[in-house]
C-alpha positions as CSV (number, residue, x, y, z in Angstrom):
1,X,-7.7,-87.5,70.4
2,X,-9.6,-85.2,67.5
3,X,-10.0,-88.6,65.6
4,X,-11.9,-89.9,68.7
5,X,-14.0,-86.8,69.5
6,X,-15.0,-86.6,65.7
7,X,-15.9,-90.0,65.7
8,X,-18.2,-89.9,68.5
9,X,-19.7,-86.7,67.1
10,X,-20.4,-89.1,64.0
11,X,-21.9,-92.0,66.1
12,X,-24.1,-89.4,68.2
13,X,-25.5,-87.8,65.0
14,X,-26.2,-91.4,63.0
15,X,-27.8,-92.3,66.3
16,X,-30.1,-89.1,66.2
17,X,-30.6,-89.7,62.4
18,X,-31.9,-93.1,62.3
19,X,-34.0,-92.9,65.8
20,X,-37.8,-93.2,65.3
21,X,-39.9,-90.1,65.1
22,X,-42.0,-91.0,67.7
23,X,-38.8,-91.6,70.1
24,X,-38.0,-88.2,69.9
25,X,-41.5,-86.5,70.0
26,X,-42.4,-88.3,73.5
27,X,-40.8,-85.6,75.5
28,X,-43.6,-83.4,74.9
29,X,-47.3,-85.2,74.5
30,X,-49.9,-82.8,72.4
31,X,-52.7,-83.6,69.9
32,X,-52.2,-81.8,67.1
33,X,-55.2,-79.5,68.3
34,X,-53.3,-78.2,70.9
35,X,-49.9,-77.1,69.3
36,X,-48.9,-73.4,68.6
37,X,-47.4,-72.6,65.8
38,X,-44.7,-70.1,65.0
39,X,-45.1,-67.4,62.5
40,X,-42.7,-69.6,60.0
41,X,-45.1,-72.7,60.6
42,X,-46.5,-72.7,56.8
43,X,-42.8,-71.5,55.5
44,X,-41.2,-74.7,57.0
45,X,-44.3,-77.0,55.7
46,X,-43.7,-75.5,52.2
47,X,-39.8,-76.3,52.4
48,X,-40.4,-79.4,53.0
49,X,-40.1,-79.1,57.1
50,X,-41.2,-82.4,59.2
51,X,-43.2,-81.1,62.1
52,X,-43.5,-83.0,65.4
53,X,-44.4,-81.7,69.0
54,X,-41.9,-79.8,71.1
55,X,-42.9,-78.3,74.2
56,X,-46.6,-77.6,73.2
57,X,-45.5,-76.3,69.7
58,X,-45.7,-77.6,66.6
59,X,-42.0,-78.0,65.4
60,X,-39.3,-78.9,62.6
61,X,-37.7,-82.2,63.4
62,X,-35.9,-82.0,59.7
63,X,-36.6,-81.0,56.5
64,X,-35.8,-82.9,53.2
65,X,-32.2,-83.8,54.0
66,X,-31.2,-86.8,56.9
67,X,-30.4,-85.1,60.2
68,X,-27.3,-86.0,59.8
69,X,-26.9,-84.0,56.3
70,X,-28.5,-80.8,58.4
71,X,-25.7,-81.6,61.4
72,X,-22.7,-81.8,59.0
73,X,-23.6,-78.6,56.7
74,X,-24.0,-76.5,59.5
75,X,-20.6,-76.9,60.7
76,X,-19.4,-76.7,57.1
77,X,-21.4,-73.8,55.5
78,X,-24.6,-72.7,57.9
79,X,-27.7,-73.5,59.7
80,X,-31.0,-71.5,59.7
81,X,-32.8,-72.6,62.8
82,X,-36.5,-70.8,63.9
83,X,-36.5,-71.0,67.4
84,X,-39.5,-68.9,68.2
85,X,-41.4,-71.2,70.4
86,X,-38.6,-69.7,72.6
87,X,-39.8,-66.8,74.8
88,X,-37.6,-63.3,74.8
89,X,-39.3,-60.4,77.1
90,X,-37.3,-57.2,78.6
91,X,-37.3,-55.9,82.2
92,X,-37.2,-51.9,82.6
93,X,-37.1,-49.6,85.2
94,X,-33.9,-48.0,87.2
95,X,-34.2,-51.2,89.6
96,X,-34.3,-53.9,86.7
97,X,-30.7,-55.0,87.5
98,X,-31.0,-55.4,91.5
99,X,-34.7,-56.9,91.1
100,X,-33.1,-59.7,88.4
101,X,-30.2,-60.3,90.5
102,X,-32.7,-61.4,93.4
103,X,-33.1,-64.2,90.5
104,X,-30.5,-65.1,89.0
105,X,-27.1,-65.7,89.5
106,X,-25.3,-64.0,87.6
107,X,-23.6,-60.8,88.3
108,X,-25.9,-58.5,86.4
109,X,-24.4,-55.6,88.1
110,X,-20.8,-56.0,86.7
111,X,-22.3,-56.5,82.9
112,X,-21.4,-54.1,80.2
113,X,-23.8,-52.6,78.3
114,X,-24.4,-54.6,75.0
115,X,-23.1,-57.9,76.8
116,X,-24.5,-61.0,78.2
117,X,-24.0,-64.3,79.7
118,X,-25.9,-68.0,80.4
119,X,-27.1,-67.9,83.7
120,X,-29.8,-70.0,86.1
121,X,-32.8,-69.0,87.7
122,X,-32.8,-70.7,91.3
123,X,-35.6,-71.1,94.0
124,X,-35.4,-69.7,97.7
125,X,-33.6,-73.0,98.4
126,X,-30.7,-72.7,95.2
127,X,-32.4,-75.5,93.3
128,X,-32.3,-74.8,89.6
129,X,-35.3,-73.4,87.8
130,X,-34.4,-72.6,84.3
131,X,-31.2,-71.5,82.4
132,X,-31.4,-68.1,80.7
133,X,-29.3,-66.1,78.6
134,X,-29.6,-62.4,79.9
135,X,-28.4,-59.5,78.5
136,X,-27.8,-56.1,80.0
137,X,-28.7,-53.4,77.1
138,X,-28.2,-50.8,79.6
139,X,-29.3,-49.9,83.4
140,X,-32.5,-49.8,82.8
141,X,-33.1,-52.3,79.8
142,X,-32.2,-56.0,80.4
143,X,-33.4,-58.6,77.9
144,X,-33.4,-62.4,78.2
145,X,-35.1,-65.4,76.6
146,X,-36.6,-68.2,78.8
147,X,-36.6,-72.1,76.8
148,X,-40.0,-72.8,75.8
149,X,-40.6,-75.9,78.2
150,X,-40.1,-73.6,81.3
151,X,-42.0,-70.6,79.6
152,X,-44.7,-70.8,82.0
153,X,-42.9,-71.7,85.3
154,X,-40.2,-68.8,84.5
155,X,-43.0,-66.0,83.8
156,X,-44.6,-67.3,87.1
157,X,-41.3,-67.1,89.1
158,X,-40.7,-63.6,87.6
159,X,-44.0,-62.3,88.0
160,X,-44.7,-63.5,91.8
161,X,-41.7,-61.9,92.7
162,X,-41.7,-58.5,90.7
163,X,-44.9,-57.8,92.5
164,X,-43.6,-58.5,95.7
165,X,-40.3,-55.9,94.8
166,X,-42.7,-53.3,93.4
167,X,-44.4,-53.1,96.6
168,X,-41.5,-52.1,98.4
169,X,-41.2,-48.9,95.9
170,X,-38.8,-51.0,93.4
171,X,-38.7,-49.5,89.8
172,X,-39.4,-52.5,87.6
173,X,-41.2,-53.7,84.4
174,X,-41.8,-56.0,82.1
175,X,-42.7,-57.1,78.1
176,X,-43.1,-60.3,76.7
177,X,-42.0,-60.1,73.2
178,X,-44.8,-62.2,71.6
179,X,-44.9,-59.5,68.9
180,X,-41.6,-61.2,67.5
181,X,-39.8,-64.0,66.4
182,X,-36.3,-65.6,67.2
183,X,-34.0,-67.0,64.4
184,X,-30.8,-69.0,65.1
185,X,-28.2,-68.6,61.7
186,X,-25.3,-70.6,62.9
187,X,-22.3,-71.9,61.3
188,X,-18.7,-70.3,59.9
189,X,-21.0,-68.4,56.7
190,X,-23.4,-66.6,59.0
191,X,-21.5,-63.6,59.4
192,X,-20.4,-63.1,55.8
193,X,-24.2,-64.0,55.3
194,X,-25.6,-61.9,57.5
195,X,-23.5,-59.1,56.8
196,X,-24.9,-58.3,53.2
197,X,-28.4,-57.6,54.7
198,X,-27.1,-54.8,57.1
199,X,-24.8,-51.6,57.2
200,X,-23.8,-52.2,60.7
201,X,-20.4,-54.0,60.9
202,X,-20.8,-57.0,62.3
203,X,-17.0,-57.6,62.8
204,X,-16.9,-55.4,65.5
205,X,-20.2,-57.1,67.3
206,X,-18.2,-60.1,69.5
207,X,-19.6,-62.9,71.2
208,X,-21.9,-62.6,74.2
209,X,-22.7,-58.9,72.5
210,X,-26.0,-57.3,71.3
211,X,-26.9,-55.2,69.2
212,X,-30.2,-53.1,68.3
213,X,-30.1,-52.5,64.4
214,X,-31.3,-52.9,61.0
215,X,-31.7,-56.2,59.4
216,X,-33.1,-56.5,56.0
217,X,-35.2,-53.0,56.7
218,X,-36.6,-54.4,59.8
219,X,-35.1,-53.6,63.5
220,X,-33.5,-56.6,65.0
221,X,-32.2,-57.5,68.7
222,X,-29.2,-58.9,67.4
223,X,-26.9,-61.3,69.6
224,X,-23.5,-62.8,68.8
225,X,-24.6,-66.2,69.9
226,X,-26.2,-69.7,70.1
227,X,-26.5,-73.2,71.6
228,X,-24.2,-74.9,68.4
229,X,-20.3,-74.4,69.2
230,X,-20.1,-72.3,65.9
231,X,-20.0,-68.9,65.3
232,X,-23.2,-67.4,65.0
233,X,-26.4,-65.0,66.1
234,X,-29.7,-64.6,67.5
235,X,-31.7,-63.0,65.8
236,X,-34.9,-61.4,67.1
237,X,-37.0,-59.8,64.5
238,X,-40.7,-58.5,64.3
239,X,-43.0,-61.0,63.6
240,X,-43.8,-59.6,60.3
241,X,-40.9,-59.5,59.1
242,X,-39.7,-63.0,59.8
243,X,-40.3,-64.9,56.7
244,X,-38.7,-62.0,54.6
245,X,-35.6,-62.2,56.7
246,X,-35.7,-66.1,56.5
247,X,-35.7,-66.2,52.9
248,X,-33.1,-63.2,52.4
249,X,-30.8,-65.3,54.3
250,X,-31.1,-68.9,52.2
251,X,-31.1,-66.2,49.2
252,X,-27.8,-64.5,50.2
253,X,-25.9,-67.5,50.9
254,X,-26.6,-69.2,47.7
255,X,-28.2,-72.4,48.8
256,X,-25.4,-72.9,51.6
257,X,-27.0,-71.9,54.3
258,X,-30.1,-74.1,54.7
259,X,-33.0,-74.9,57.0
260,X,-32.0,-76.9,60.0
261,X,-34.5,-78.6,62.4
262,X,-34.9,-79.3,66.1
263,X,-32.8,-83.0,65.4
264,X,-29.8,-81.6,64.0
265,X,-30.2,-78.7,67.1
266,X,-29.8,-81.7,69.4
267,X,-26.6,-83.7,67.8
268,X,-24.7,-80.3,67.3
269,X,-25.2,-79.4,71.0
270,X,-23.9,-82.5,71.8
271,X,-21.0,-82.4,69.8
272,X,-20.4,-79.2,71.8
273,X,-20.5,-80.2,75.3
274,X,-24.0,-78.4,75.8
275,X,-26.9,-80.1,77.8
């Protein structure tokens, strides 16, 4: 049974490897005129990154290595993914649990502090908006990231009905975190990786957790997490700070840990059962 599931991972990824570029970029149509870029967008050219449109941004498919290179050294060794185009904001307020649970739904209310889950936001009628991963930092803090597709639709949502619960008294804010940046570092070396570039003991930091602390001398939302069936974390780290952290991490892991695009993102999460 392995045998079989490892050879379908292999077929899914030669498939991914050897499809046309323009195959994959027609689920998101934008001249080039139109496209954001992230804060890494002239790091990922330099390294040799293939850019291609991805929600309205201008993303890595794959850098010098095949796809399916990026796919199997990530589960070997480790995978540095940027996925800023993503879009991470907090809710505050004493009423930021109750107002997100009108949302969501997941049980906000019976989170720990420092934990998380995946979890859907649904319309009056239950139909599915987006998928989220939330996490409750405490009471009054709860922080989430929203995919980039949906960015729009989800701030929408959030925003039409946050008014409405502020005007019946409810205690509730929000940020949108455009001041930072969101890396993925996946695979089994991005703990000992990440570990030489803080104090905090990231043993101790399980998944679904999160973390506020010092990465590389900059402060980091830090989650045990991502969207590859390896070990791994989301980091969120101020904008300015980004490429530093980016190359301290290819630096630290001696040439293990490399860049990994958006087509390698896709075969791994298929490998894993994600959608």
């Amino acid at each position: 049974m392995r045998g079989s599931l490892w050879q379908l991972g292999q077929s899914i990824t030669r498939r991914l490897a050897q499809a046309d570029k323009k195959a994959i970029t027609r689920r998101y149509f934008a001249s080039e005129a139109d496209l954001k870029k992230t804060v890494l967008y002239d790091f990922h050219v330099a390294h040799g990154g293939k850019m291609v449109p991805f929600a309205g941004w201008s993303m890595p498919i794959q850098y010098k290595d095949s796809i399916m290179d990026s796919t199997i050294n990530c589960r070997q060794n480790g995978g540095l993914f940027d996925v800023s185009h993503m879009c991470g904001l907090s809710l505050k307020g004493k009423d930021c649990v109750p107002f997100l649970e009108k949302l969501v739904i997941a049980d906000v209310a019976g989170l720990a502090h420092g934990t998380g889950t995946l979890t859907v936001f649904t319309n009056e009628k239950g139909g599915a908006i987006d998928d989220s991963v939330i996490t409750k930092v405490k009471d009054d803090h709860i922080y989430l990231v929203v995919n980039a597709g949906c960015r729009d639709k989800d701030l929408a949502h959030i925003e039409e009905h946050m008014k409405a619960f502020k005007a019946k008294g409810g205690d509730v804010s929000w940020h949108i975190h455009d001041e930072r940046s969101l890396l993925a570092l996946q695979g089994p070396l991005a703990a000992p990786v990440l570990q030489h570039l803080t104090k905090d003991d990231l043993s101790k930091l399980y998944f679904g957790e999160f973390r506020i602390l010092d990465i590389n001398g900059a402060t980091c939302f830090l989650t045990r997490t991502g969207y590859t069936g390896e070990d791994g974390f989301e980091i969120s780290v101020p904008s300015e700070n980004a490429e530093d952290l980016a190359k301290a991490i290819l630096e630290k892991s001696e040439g293990k840990v490399r860049l990994t695009g958006l087509g390698a993102r896709d075969s791994l999460r298929l490998e894993a059962g994600l959608c």
